[in-house]
N, C-alpha and C positions, 0 to 999 in steps of 0.2 A: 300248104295254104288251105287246103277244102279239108282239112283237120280241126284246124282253127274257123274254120267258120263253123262250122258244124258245131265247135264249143259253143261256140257264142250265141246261134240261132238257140241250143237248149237251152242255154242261160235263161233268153228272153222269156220262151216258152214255163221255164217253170217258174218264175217271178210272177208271167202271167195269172198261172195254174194258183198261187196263190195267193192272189189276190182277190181272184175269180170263187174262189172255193169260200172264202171264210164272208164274202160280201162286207169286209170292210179294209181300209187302207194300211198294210205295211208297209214300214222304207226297206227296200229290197234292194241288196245290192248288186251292181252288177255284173259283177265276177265270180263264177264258181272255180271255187281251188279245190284242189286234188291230193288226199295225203294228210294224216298227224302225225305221223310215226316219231316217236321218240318227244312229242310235243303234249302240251297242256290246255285246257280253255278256262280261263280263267274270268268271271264274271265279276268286277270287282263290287259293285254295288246295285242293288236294289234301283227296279227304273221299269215302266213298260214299255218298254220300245226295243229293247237289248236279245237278240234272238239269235240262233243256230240252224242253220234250216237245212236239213239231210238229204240229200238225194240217194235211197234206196238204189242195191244194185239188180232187184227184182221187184214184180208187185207184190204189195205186200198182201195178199190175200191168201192168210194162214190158217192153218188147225194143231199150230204146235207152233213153239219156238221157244229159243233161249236170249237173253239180255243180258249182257253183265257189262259193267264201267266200273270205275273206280269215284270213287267221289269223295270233295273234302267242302266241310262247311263250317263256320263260328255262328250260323243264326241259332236265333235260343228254340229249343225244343216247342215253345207254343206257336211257332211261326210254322203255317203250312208251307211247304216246298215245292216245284212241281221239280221232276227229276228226268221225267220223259213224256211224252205228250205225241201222238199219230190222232189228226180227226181227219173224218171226211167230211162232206159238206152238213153232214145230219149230227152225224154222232161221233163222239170222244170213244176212237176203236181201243186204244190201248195208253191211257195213261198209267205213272208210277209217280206214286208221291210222298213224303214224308208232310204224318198228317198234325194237327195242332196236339194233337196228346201226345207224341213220338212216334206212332206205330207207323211201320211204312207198308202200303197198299198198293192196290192198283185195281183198276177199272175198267171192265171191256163194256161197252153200252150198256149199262147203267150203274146198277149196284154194284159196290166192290167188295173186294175182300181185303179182312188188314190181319198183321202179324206185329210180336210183340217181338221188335228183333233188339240187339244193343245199338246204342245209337248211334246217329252220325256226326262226328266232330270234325273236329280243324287238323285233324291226321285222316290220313288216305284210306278209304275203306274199299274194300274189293267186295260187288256187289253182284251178283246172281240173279235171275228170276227165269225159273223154268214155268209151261205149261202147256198141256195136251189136251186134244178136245175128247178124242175116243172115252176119257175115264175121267175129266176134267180135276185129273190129279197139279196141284198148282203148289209151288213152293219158291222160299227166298232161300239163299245161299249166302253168306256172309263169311269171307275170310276163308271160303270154300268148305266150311259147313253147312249143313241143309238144317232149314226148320221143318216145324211140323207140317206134314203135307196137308192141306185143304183141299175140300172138293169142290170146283167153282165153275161153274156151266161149262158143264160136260153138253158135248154135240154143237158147240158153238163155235162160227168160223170168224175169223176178225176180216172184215171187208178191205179187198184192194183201193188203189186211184186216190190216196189221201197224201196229208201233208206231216211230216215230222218235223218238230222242233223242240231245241233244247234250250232249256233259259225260259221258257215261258208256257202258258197254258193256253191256246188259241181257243174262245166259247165265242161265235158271237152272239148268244143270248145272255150273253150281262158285257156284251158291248166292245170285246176285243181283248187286249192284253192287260192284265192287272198288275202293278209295281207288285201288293200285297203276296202275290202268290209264286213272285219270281224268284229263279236259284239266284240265290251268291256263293258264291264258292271257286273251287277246284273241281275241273272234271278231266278226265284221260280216258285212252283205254275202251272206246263204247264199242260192242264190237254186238251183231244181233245172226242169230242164226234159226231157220225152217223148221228145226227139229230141235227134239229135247238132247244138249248133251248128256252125255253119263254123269256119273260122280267123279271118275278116276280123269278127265277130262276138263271139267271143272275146279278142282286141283288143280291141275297142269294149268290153267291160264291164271289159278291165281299166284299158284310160286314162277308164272310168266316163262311156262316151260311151252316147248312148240304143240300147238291145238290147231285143227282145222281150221283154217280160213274163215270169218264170218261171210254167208254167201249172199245175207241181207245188207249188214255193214260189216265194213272190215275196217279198221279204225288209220290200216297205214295205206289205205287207198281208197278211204272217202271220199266221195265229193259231198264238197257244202258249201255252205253263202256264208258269212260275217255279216250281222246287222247290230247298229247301235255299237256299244262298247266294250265289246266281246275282244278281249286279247287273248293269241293265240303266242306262248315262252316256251321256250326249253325246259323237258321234264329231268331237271337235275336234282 
């Protein structure tokens, strides 16, 4: 019983936290569930209001880390995407996006950087993004290949206490969530870790051979919220 409450009191609290944090109104729901393993999230259409909300298994307050999901989309290449999204109350700490010319980027407080990768379609792509702060060496991985490394703010730490979500891009200075810039698609597979993995590592999780644990996310013992339209199927 003091199990189950204890789920329940964080539920409220982080519903709160984000509500509180972005100073304007999500419909947040209110059950956090536990677990995707072997599952999909599937966003079928375009909407502001449609969101994934992650509950980190530490704060996120990094100088390194790794991302990789899998991801499937039919929107046409001029259509901005957001693919992942962390703000705190001030600043967009780490979003990833596929941008209106194809290239897909990402952004730690302010300027990004983009890469000319192959694109993302309506078949599953296994997606990578390392970076480290000590030599702010940054690079996409695709199908567990590496692109060219970029150097993108080396000595820079991405600030803890914020909120993640998937399906949407949280600014409130242009007033909340935007239909325009929301995924549609297929997502699996999100799994985020502290440190930069290897190459041979990388590999392994994209021909889905056993890898360490994600110790930020781990995809088959997430916790997260369902908002708006978000179906969660069997990845068969």
């Amino acid at each position: 019983m003091s199990c189950m409450c204890l789920k329940s009191v964080n539920t409220v609290r982080f519903a709160v936290g984000v509500l509180g944090l972005f100073g304007w109104s999500l419909t947040v729901s209110s059950a956090t569930q536990v677990g995707l393993s072997d599952k999909v999230l599937v966003f079928p259409y375009e909407t502001d209001f449609s969101f994934v909300a992650l509950i980190p298994q530490k704060e996120m307050g990094l100088r390194a880390f790794t991302l990789c999901m899998r991801v499937a989309t039919e929107l046409p290449e001029e259509r901005q995407i957001i693919l992942f999204a962390y703000r705190t109350a001030d600043y967009d700490e780490l979003n990833v996006w596929r941008e209106q010319d194809g290239r897909i980027s990402f952004y730690m407080s302010g300027d990004g950087t983009f890469y000319h990768l192959p694109p993302l379609t309506t078949f599953r792509t296994s997606l990578c993004l390392t970076w480290e702060s000590r030599t702010g060496l940054a690079a996409f991985w695709v199908e567990g290949k590496r692109s060219t490394y970029q150097v993108y703010k080396p000595g820079h730490s991405i600030r803890p206490k914020g909120t993640v979500l998937l399906g949407q891009d949280p600014d409130k200075h242009l007033g909340g969530l935007e239909a325009v810039q929301s995924f549609v698609g297929e997502m699996t597979d999100l799994n985020m870790w502290d440190f930069v993995l290897s190459r041979s590592m990388i590999q392994a999780w994209h021909y889905r051979h056993k890898v360490p644990k994600g110790n930020i996310f781990d995809w088959g013992t997430m916790e997260y919220e369902l908002n708006g339209n978000v179906m969660v199927v069997d990845d068969d």
